[in-house]
C-alpha positions as CSV (number, residue, x, y, z in Angstrom):
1,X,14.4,24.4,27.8
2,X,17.2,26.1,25.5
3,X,18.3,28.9,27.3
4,X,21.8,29.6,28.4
5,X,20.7,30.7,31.7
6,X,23.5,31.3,34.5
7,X,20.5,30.3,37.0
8,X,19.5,26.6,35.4
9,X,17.8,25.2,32.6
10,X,14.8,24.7,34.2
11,X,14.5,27.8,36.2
12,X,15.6,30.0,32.9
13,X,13.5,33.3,33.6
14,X,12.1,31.9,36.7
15,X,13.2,34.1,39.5
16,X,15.8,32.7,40.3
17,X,16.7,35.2,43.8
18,X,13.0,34.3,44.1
19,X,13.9,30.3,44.3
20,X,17.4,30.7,46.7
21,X,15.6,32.8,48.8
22,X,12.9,30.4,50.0
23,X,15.4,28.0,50.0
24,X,17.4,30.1,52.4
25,X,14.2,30.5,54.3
26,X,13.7,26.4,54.9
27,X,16.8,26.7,57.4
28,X,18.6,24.4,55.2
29,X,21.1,27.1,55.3
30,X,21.8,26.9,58.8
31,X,22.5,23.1,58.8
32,X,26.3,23.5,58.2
33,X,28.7,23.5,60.8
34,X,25.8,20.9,62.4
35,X,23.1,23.0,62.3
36,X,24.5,25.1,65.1
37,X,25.0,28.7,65.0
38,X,28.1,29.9,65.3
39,X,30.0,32.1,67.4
40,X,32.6,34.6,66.5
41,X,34.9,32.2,69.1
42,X,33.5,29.2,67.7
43,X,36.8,26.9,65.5
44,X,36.0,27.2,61.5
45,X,37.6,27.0,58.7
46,X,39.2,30.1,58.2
47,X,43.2,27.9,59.2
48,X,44.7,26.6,55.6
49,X,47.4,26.2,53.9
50,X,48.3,29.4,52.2
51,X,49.1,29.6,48.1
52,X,52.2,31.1,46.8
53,X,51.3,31.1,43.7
54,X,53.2,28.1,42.3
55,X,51.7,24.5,40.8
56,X,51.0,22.3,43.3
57,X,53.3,19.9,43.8
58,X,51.9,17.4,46.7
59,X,50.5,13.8,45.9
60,X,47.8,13.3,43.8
61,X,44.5,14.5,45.4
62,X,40.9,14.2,43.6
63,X,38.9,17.7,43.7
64,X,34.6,17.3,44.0
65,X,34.1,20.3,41.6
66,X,29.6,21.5,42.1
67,X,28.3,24.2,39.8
68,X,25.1,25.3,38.1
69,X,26.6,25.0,34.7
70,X,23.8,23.1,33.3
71,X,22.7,25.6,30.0
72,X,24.7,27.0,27.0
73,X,27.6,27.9,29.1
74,X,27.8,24.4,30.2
75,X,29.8,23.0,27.3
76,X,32.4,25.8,27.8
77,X,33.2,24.9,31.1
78,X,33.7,21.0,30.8
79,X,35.8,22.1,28.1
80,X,37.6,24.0,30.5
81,X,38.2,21.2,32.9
82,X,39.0,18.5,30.2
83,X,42.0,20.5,29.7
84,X,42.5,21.2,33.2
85,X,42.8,17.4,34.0
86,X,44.9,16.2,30.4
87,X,47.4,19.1,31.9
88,X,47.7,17.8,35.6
89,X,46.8,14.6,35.1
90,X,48.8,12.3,37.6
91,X,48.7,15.3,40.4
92,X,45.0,16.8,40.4
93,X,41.7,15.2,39.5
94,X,38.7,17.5,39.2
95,X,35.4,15.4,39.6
96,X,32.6,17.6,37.7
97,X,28.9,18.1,39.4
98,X,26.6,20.0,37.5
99,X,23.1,20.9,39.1
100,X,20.1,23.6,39.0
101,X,21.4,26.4,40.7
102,X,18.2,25.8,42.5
103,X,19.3,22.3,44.0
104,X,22.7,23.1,44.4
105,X,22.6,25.7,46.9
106,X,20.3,23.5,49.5
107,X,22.5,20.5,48.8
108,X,25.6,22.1,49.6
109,X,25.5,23.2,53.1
110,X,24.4,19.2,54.2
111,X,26.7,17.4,52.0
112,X,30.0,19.4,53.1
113,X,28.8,18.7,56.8
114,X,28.7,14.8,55.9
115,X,31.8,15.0,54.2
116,X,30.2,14.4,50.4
117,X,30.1,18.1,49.5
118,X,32.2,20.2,47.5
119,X,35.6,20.8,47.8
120,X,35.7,23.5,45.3
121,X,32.4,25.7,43.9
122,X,31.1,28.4,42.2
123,X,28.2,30.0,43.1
124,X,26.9,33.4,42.7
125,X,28.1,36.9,44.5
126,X,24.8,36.8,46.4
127,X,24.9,33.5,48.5
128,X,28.6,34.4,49.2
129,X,28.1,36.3,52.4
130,X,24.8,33.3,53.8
131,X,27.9,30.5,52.9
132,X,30.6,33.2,54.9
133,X,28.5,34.1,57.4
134,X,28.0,30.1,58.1
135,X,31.7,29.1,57.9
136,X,30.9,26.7,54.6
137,X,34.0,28.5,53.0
138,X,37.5,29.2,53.3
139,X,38.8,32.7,52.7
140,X,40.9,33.4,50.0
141,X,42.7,36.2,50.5
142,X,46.4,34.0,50.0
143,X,45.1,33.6,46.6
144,X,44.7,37.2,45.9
145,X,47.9,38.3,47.0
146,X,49.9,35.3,45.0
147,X,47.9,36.5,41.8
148,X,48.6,40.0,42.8
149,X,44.7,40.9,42.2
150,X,43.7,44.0,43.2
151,X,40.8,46.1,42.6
152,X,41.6,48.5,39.8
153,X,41.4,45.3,37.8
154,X,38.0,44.4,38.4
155,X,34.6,46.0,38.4
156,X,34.2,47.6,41.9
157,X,31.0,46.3,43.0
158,X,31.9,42.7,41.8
159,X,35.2,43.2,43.7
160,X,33.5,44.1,47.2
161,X,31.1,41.0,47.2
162,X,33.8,38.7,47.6
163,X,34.3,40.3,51.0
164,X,32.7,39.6,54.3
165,X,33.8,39.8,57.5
166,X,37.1,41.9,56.4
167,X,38.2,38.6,54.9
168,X,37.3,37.7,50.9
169,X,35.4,34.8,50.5
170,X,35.8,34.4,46.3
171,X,37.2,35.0,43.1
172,X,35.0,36.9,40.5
173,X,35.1,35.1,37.1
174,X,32.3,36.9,35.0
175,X,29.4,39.7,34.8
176,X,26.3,38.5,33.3
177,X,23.2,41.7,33.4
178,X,20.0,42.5,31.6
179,X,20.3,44.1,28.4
180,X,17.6,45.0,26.1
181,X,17.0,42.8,23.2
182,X,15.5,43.9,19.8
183,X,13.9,42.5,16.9
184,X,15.4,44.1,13.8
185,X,12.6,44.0,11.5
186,X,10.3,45.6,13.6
187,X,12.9,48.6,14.7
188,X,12.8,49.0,10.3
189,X,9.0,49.0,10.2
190,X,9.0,51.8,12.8
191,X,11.8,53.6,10.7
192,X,14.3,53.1,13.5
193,X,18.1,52.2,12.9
194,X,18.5,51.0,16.3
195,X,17.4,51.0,20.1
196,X,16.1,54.1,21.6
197,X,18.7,54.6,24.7
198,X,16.4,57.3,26.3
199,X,13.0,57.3,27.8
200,X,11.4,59.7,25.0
201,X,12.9,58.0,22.5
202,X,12.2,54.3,23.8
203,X,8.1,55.7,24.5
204,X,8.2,57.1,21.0
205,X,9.1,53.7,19.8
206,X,6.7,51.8,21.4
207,X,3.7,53.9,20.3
208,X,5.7,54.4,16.5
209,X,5.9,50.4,16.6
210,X,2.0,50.1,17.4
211,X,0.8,52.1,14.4
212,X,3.5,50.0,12.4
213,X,0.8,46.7,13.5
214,X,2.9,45.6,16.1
215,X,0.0,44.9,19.0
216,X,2.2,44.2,21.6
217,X,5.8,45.5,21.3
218,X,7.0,45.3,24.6
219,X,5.5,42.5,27.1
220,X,5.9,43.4,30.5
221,X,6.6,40.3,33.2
222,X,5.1,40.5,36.5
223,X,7.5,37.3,37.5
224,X,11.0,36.5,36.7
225,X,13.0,39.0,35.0
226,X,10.2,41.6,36.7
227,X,12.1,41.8,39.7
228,X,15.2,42.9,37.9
229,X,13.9,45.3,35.9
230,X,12.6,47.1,39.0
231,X,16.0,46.6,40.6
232,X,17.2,48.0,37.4
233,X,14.7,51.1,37.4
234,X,15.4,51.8,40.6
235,X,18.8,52.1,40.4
236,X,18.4,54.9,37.2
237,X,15.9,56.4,39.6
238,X,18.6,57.4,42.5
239,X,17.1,54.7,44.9
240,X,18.9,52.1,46.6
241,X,17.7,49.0,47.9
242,X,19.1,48.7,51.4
243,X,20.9,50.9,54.2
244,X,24.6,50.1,54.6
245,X,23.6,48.0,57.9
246,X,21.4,46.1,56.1
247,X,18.6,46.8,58.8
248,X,16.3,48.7,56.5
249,X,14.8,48.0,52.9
250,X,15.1,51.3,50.9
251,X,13.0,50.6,47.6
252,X,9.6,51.6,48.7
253,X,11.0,55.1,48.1
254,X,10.4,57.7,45.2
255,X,12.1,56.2,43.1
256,X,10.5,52.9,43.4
257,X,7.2,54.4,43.2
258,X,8.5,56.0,39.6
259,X,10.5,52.5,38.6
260,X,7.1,50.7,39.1
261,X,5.0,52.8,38.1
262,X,6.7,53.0,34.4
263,X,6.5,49.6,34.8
264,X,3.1,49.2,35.2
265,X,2.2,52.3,32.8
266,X,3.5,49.7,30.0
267,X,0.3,47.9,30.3
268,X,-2.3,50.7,30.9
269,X,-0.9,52.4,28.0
270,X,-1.2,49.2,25.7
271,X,2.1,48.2,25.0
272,X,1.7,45.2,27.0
273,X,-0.8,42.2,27.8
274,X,-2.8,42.8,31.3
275,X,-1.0,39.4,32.2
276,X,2.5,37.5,30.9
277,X,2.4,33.9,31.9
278,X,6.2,33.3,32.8
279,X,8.7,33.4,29.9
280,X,5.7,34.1,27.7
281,X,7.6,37.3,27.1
282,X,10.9,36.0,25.7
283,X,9.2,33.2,23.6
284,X,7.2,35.5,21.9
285,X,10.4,37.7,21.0
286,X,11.8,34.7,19.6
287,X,8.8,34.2,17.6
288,X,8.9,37.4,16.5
289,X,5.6,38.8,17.7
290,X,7.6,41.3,20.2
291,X,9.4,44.3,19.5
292,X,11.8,44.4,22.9
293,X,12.2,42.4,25.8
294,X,14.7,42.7,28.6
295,X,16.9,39.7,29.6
296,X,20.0,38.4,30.7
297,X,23.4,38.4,28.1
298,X,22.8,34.5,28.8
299,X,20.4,34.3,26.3
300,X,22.7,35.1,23.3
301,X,23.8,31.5,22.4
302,X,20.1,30.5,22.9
303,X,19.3,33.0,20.6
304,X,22.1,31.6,17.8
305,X,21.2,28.1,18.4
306,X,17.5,28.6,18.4
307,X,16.2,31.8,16.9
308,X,17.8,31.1,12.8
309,X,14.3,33.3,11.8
310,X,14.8,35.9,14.6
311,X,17.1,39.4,13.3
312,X,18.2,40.9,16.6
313,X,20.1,43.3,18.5
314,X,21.5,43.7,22.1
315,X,21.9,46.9,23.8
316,X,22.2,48.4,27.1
317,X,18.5,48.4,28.7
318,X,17.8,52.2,28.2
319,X,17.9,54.9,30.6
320,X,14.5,55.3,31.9
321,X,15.4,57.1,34.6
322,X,18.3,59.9,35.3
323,X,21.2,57.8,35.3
324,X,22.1,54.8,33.4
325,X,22.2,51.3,35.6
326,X,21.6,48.1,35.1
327,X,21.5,44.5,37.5
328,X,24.3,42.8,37.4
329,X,25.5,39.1,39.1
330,X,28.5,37.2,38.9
331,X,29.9,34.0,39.1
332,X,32.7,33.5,41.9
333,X,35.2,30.5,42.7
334,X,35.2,29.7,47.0
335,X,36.6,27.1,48.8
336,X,34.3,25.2,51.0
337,X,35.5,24.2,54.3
338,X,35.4,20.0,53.1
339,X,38.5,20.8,52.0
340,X,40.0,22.7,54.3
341,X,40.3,19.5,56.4
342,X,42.8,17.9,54.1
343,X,46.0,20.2,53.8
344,X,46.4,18.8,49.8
345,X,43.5,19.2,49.2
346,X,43.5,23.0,50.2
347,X,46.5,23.9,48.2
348,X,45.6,22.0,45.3
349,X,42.0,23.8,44.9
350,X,43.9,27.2,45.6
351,X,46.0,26.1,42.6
352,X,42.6,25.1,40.4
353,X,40.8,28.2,41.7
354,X,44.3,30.0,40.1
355,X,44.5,28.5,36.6
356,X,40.5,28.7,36.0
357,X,40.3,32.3,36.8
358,X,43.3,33.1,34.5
359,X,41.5,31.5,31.7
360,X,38.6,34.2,31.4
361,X,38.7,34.3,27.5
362,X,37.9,31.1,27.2
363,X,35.0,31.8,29.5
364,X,33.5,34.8,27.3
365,X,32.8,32.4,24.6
366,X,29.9,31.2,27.0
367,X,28.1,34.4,26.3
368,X,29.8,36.2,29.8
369,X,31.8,39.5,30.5
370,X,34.7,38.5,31.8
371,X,35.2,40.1,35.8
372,X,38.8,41.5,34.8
373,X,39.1,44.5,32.8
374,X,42.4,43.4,31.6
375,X,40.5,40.4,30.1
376,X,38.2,42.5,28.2
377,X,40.8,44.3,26.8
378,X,42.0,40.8,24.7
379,X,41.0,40.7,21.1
380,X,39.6,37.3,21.2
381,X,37.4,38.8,23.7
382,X,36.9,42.7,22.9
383,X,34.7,41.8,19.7
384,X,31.9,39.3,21.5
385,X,28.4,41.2,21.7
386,X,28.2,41.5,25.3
387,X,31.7,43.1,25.8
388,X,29.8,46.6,24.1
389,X,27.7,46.2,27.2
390,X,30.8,47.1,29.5
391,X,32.1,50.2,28.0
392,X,30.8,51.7,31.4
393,X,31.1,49.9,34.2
394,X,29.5,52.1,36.6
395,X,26.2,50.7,34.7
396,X,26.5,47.5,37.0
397,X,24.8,47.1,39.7
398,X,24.9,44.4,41.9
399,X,22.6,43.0,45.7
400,X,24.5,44.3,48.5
401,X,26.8,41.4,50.4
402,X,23.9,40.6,53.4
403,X,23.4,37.1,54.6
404,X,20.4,35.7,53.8
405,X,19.4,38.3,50.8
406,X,17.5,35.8,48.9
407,X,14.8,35.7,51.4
408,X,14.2,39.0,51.5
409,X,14.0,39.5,47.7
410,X,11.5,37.0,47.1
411,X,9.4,37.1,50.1
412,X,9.0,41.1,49.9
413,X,10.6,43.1,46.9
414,X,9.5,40.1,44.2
415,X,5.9,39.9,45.4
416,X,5.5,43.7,45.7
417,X,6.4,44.2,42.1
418,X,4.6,41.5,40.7
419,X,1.3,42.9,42.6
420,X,2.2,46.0,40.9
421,X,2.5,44.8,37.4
422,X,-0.6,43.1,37.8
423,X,-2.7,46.1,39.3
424,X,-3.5,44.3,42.7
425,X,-2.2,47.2,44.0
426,X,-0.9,50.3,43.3
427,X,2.7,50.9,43.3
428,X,2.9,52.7,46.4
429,X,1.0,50.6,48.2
430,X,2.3,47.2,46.8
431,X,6.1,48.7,48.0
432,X,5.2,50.0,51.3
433,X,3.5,46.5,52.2
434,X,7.0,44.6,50.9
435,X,8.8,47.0,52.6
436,X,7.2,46.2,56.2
437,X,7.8,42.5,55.6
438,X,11.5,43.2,54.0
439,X,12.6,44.9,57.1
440,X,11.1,41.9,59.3
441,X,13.2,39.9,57.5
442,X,16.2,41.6,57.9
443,X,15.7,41.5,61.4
444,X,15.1,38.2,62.0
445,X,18.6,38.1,59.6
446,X,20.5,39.8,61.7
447,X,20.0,36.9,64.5
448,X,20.1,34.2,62.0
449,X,23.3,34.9,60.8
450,X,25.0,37.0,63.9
451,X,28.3,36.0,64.3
């Protein structure tokens, strides 16, 4: 597999909330801290050594470093790390492990617990509250005030997942969200300069693209990135996708019905096959036998490196709705609680946690937005194709901060679109049956993870 996914190489367009949410489900989850749940009076990790902002300056200390680094923006971040450890060679070592997102997140909880874990991590905004809620991490809100981080220079959303409890669990380093790829041959057989950004115009495409011979212009997923296109349509819609308490799942509303529903209409209407095997839909764009396919900014180095016949463009997914949106996810840095047992080792990984997030150009290059608007703003970085993508950055939108998310997505929301798509059911139908099994989950979430 060649893509640059942020989610693995072998999970690509796989869902990947789909994958850490039955993951979360096996209870491996719960097995740090012993496999006990813990009470709000129960010891953790949350006692460190602060960071003041300068180098570290203790004896030398060796750093176990996991990510999920293992496509396109792999190269960019061992690069990252052979220059980390030339610079501080003699005072930090950082050991690299790079695994499927999919492995990784299982493997963590039991390895810290025996002591063969992580010290350091990154892992993405949406398993930072399940890690939180389970004490696997240290809080790193010393870090924040040394660096003098605030909000204003970072995209809201991405801002508030780092939070839980009161306390913030990670740094932000990047944005990575669907956008809407195009083949630019196709767009001049229909007579079109570039992507439609509206729903007329994107409809009128599709059916000016059909009489141009293209069969299929727009192949509609029922699996991985299905579920966040709905997430996405939703959003433009007006929906939400759970209350505030994260008691209640929201997207079997009106707006669900209508994201779906276009979804599904793509099909009835011809502009789709009845039934995409998974990835079918990006391989045929990069074959060129598909007009427009939605898909994660990851894929633009796969593209360079492995679509030389393939003209395309990148845009914003269009507005289908009322009000432009798109999902969003990020990769944060957090502090696992291995290391919070060895007072070195705390204030070194501050320190590494400090320089790596400071070196968000370098990071772009790997086909991400960087979190920081102040690093979009640097010319090395203003002119890569997905930093067009970020001129509004109310368009991201990210899963809410619950404990145990991942579970919900794929068990309920994932399967209800994908019997959608496929005509199992009808939209309505197909959301107000995930819905009933979403909020079960949420319950039984809310004991799970209770503080």
């Amino acid at each position: 597999m060649s893509s640059a996914s942020p989610y693995g190489t072998n999970m690509r367009r796989r869902s990947f909330l789909g994958a850490a949410g039955a993951l979360a489900g096996t209870g491996l989850l719960t097995a740090c801290g012993g496999g006990t749940k813990l009470g709000a009076d129960d010891s953790g990790p949350d006692e460190a050594p602060e960071f003041d902002g300068g180098e570290y300056d203790g004896p030398k200390v060796t750093l176990q470093y996991w990510n999920g680094f293992t496509g396109g923006d792999g190269p960019h971040m061992r690069a990252m790390l052979k220059a980390f450890n030339k610079e501080y060679a003699g005072r930090i070592e950082v050991r690299n492990t790079t695994r499927q997102w999919q492995d990784l997140y299982p493997a963590m909880p039991t390895a810290i617990t025996a002591g063969k874990g992580p010290d350091v991590a990154v892992i993405h905004n949406d398993w930072v509250a399940t890690f939180a809620a389970r004490r696997t991490l240290v809080p790193l809100d010393d870090v924040v005030s040394a660096l003098e981080l605030t909000e204003s220079d970072f995209i809201p959303a991405v801002w508030q997942a780092g939070i839980y409890g009161g306390k913030r669990y990670s740094i932000p380093l990047d944005v990575h969200c669907l956008a809407d790829y195009a083949n630019a041959r196709h767009l001049s057989r229909a007579g079109l300069d570039a992507p439609p950004t509206d729903r007329s115009g994107y409809e009128d495409a599709l059916a000016e693209l059909r009489d141009a011979g293209i069969k299929n212009p727009f192949w509609m997923p029922n699996k991985w990135p299905a579920h966040l296109m709905f997430m996405s349509l939703l959003w433009q819609f007006g929906g939400e996708l759970y209350d505030a308490e994260g008691t209640a799942a929201l997207w079997g509303s009106d707006a669900g019905v209508e994201a779906l529903s276009w979804m599904r209409e793509q099909i009835t209407k011809g502009h789709s096959p009845a039934q995409v095997a998974q990835d079918a839909q990006y391989n045929a764009f990069k074959n060129n036998k598909v007009s427009f396919t939605w898909d994660g900014i990851w894929q633009i180095n796969d593209l360079k490196a492995n679509a030389r016949d393939l003209r395309w463009e990148m845009a914003q997914i269009p507005t289908i709705g009322d009000t432009p949106a798109a999902w969003s996810a990020s990769h944060n840095f957090v502090l696992t609680s291995q290391a919070a047992k060895d007072g070195n080792k705390v204030r070194a990984a501050k320190f590494f946690i400090d320089h790596m997030s400071k070196r968000s150009t370098e990071w772009a290059k790997a086909g991400m937005i960087p979190a920081r608007n102040s690093a979009r703003k640097d010319p090395e970085v203003a002119g890569l194709p997905q930093i067009a993508l970020a001129k509004d950055v109310e368009v991201f939108h990210f899963l809410p901060a619950l404990p145990g998310i991942g579970d919900v997505q794929s068990k309920a929301l994932e399967l209800a679109v994908q019997k959608a798509v496929l005509g199992q059911l009808p939209p309505a139908k197909a959301l107000a049956e995930g819905v009933r099994t979403a909020d079960k989950l949420l319950a039984e979430n809310k004991q799970k993870y209770a503080k």
